[in-house]
C-alpha positions in Angstrom: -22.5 73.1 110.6 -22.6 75.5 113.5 -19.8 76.6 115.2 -20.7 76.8 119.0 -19.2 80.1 121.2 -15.9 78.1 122.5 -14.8 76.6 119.4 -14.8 80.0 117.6 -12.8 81.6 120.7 -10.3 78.5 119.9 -9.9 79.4 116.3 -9.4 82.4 116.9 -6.5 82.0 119.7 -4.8 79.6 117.2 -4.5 83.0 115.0 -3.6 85.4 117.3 -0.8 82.8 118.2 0.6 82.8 115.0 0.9 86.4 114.9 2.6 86.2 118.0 5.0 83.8 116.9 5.6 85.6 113.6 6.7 88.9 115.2 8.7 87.2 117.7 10.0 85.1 115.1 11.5 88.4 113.3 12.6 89.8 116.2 14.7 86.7 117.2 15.9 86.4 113.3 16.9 90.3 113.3 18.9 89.5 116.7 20.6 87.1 115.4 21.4 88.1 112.0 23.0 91.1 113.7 25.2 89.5 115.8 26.5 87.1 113.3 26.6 90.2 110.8 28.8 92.4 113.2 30.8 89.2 114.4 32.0 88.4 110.8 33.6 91.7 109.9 35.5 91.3 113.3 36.4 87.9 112.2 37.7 88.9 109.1 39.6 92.3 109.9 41.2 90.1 113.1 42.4 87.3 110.0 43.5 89.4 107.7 45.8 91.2 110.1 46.8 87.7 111.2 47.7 87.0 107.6 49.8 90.1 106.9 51.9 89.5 109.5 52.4 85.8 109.0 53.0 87.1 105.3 55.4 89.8 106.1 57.1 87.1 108.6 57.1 85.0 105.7 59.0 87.1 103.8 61.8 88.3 106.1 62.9 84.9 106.9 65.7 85.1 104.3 69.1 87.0 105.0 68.9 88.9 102.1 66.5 91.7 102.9 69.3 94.3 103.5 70.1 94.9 99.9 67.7 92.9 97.7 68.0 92.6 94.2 65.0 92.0 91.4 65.4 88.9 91.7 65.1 88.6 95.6 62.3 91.2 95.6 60.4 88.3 93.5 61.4 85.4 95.6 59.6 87.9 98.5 56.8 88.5 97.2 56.3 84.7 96.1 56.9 83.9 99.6 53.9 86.4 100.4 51.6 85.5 97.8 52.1 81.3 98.8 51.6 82.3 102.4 47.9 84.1 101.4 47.3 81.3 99.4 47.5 79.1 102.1 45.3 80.9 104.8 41.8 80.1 104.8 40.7 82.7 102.9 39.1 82.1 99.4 41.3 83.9 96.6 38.8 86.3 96.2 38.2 87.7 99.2 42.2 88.0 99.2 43.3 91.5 97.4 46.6 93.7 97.6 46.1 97.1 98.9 46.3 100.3 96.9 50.1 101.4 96.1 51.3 98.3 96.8 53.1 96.0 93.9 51.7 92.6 94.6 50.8 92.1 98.3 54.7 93.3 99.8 55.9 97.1 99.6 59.3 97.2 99.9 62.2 99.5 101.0 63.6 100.9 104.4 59.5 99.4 106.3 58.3 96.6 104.7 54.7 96.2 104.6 52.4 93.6 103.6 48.7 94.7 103.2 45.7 92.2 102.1 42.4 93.8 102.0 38.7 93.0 100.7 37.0 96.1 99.5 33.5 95.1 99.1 32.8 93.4 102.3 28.6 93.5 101.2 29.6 90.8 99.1 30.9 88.6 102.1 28.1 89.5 104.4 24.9 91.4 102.1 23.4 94.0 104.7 19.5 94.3 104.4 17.6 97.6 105.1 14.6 97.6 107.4 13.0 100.9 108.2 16.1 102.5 106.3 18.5 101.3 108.5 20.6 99.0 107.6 22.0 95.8 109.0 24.9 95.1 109.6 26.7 98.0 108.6 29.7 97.1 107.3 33.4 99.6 106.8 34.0 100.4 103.0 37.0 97.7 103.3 38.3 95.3 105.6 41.9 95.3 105.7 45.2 94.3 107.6 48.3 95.5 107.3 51.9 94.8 108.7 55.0 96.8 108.7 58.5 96.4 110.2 61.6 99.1 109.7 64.1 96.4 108.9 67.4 98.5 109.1 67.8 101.9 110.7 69.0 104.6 109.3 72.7 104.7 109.9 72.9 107.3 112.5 74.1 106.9 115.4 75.7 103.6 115.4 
């Protein structure tokens, strides 16, 4: 059957329509996969600084933090560990930093430090044109620290 003049200019508008649609449809997605790929590390680094100091809070609560013994040190660092437990976070996402014996450092500062160090698992970045999206730090991490005691001098 024929096609007349008009009916082949219709087809073809339909077609030139989904084109249109397709590349605005990736534009929008790659708009909006960057925002919600650059909002999540934000997210994340602004929780786990949250969580180290609730932590470190957490574990100062006690009197005994001048002069702890072993045992003290462990109640301390269960303290932490129940108080990372209980965020939001999944366990995995939820590491101890480097150097640091659990999640609490002890001594003259205490520090608590929670990290993630392969934040492309969290959020997997895609590479268009050889850039890639997002692009994320090496780790997201947040740490706490408070001098409990000075050092003597000067009263």
């Amino acid at each position: 059957m024929p096609h007349s003049a008009g009916s082949g200019s219709a087809y073809r508008q339909r077609g030139a329509a989904a084109v249109e649609f397709s590349i605005a449809f990736i534009i929008f997605f790659l708009i909006l996969y960057g925002l919600v790929g650059y909002s999540i590390p934000f997210l994340l680094s602004a929780t786990y600084q949250e969580l180290a100091t609730e932590a470190l809070r957490d574990a100062i609560r006690s009197p005994d933090t001048r002069a702890p013994t072993p045992e003290q040190i462990a109640l301390h660092q269960q303290r932490v560990q129940q108080s990372v437990r209980n965020s939001w976070l999944p366990s995995a996402w939820a590491q101890p930093c480097e150097g640091y014996d659990g999640f609490l450092k002890t001594g003259a500062v205490w520090s608590v430090c929670v990290r993630h160090s392969e934040p492309e698992r969290i959020m997997p970045p895609f590479s268009i044109l050889g850039w890639k999206v997002p692009q994320l730090p090496d780790e997201i991490r947040g740490e706490a620290r408070i001098r409990l005691y000075g050092n003597g001098a000067g009263g």
